[in-house]
C-alpha positions as a printed Julia matrix, in Angstrom:
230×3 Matrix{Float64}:
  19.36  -13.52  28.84
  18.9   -11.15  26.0
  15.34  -11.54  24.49
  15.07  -12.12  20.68
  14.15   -9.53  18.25
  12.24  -12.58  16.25
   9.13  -13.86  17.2
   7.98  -17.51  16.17
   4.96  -19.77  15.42
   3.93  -22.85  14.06
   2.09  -22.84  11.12
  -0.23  -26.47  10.02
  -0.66  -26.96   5.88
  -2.51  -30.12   6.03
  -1.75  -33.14   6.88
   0.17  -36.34   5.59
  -1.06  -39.84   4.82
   0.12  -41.05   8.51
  -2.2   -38.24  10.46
   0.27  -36.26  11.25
   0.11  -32.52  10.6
   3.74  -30.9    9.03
   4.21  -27.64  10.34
   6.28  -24.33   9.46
   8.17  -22.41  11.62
   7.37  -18.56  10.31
   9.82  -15.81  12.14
   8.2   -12.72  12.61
  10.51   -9.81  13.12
   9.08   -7.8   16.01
   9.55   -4.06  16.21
  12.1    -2.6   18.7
  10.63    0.95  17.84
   6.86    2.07  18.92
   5.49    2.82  15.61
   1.88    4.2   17.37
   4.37    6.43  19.46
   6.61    8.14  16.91
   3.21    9.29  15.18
   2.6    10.16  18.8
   5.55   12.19  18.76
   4.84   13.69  14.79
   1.8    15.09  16.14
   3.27   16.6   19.08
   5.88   18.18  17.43
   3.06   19.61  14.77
   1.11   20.97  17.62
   4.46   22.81  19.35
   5.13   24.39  15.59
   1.08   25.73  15.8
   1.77   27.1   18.98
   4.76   29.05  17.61
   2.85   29.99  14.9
   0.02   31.62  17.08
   2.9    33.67  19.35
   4.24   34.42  15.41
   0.26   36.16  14.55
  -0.22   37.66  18.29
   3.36   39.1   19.52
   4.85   41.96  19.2
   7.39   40.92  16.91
   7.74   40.49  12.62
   5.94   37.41  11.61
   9.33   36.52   9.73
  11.51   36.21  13.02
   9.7    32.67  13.55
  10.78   31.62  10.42
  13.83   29.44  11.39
  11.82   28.28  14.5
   9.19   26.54  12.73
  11.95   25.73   9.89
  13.74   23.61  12.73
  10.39   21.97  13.96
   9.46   21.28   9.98
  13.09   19.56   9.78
  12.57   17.59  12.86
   9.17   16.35  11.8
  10.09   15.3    8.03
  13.17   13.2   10.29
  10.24   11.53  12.36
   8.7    10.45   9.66
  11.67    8.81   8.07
  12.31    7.35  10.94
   8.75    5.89  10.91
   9.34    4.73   6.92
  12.81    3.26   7.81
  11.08    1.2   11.12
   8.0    -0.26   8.85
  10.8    -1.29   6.25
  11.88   -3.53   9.17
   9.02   -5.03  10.31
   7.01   -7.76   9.19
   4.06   -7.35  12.01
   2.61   -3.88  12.47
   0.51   -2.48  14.8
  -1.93   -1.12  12.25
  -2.06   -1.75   8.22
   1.05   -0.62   7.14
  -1.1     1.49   4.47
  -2.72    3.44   7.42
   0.4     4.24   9.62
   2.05    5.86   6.18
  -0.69    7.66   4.98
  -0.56    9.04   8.46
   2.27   10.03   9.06
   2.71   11.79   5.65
  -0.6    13.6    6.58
   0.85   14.75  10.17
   4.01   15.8    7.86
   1.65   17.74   5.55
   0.24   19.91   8.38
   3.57   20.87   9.4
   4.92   21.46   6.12
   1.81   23.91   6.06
   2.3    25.63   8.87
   6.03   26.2    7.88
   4.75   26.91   4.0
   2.36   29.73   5.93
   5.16   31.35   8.12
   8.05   31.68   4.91
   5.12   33.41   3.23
   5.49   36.54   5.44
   9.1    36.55   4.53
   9.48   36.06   0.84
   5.97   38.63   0.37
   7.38   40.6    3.07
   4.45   40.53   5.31
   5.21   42.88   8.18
   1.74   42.8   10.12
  -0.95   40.31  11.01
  -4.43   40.52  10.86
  -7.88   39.59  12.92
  -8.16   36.69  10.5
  -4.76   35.65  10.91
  -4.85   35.47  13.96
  -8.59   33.53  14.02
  -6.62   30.89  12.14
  -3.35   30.32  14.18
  -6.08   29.83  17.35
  -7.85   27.62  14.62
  -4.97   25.65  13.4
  -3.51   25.19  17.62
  -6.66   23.72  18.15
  -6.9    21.15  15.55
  -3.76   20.13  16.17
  -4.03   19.89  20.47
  -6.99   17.57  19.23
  -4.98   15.77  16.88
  -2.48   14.7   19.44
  -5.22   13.66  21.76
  -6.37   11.19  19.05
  -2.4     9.76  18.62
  -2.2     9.43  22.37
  -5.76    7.73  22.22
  -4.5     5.36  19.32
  -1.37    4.51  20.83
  -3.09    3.17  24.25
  -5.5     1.64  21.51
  -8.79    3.77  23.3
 -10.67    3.48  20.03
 -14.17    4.36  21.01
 -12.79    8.05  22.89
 -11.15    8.74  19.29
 -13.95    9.94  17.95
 -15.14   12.46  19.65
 -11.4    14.68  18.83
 -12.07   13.91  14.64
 -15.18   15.74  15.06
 -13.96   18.41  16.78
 -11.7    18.78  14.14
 -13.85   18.31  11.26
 -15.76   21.64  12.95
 -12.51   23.51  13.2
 -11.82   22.92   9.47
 -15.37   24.2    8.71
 -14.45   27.33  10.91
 -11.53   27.69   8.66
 -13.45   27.62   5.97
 -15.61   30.25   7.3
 -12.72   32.41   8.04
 -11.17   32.17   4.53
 -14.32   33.12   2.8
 -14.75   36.11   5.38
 -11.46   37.34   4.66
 -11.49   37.01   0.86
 -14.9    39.11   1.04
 -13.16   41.82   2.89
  -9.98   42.05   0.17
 -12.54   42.53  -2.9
 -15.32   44.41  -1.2
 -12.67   46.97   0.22
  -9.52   47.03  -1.77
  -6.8    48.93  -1.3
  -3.1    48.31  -2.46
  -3.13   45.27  -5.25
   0.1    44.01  -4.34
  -1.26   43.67  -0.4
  -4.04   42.08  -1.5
  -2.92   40.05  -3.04
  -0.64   38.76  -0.24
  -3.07   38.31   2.2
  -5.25   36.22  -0.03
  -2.2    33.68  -0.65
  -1.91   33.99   3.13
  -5.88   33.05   4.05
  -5.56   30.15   0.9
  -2.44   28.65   2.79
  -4.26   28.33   5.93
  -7.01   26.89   5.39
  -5.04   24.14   3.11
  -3.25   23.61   6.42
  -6.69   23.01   8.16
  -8.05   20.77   5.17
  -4.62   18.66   5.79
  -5.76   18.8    9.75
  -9.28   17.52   8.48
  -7.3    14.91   6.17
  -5.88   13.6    9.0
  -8.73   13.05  11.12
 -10.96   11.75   8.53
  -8.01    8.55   8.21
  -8.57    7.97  11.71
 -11.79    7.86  11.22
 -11.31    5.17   8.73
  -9.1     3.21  10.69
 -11.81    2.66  13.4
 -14.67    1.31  11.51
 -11.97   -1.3   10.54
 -10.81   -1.81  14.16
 -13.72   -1.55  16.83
């Protein structure tokens, strides 16, 4: 027999003048999709675009060849999370506040979007070469994110407590990146050479460390969500 997608309960509003207690019947539509996993699957798919992004700063090959790569991976995570809006418009019972699991999932989305925003930079300020810094940040930005999807697959088995110890780490990545931006902004205006460079490696360094303060943004929801939940 085919189970139900409805859930049901009886709900008591008082009672009448015989004793007896009227009760509702409330339908609950349950979820046929894993909302916990598709952010699961958001982060994953952030962390594989990072680790594109580092081969992008460390091969042998321009920057602007990974372009449609992480393009691809950008367009598969904004259709994750509209797959994640269009489930939560179905449901009446979530597995978090339906606030929480959005503001997630747009923040996953904003890291990729980042990482993507970073990458088309090399192409459109034609960007032939990386630098030490650059590639500090793409070893940066892979670890954030391989500590991001820890804390998905963490929240999805609902391991609260062992969630914490990955939004630190990442809070301490961001504050690396931080580090790293200032270092390399020094370097432009205590040593310049061509303007026009210059000023494309500073857009560069800014775009990176947005990407880590979106990695930061994310962690620091999770953190929010557990002093509601444990």
């Amino acid at each position: 027999m085919k189970e139900s997608g409805f859930a049901c309960r009886f709900v008591s509003f008082g009672s009448d003048p015989q004793g007896k207690e009227p009760s509702v019947l409330i339908f609950r539509r349950k979820s046929d999709v894993n909302l916990l996993h598709l952010l699961t699957q958001s982060a994953e798919n952030t962390l594989n675009a990072a680790l594109v992004f580092r081969e992008a700063m460390t091969g042998n090959e321009s920057p602007s060849n990974y372009v449609r790569p992480l393009r691809d991976l950008e367009k598969n995570g904004d259709n994750i999370t509209r797959q994640i809006l269009r489930e939560l418009d179905k449901v009446f019972v979530t597995p978090l506040d339906r606030a929480d699991i959005i503001t997630l999932a747009t923040k996953i989305d904003d890291v990729m979007d980042g990482i993507e925003a970073t990458i088309a930079r090399f192409d459109y300020l034609n960007v032939s070469a990386t630098d030490d810094v650059m590639r500090q940040f793409a070893e940066v930005l892979v670890a954030s994110c391989d500590h991001m999807l820890s804390a998905f697959k963490l929240l999805e088995q609902k391991k609260f407590q062992q969630i914490r110890a990955h939004t630190v780490e990442i809070n301490d990545l961001e504050n690396e990146a931080d580090r790293l931006m200032r270092e390399g902004i020094r370097v432009i205006f205590t040593n310049p050479t061509d303007p026009y460079q210059d000023f494309r490696l500073k857009e560069i360094y800014e775009r990176l460390e947005e990407t880590t303060d979106s990695c930061e943004d994310v962690a620091d929801i999770l953190d929010s969500v557990l002093l509601r939940y444990t």
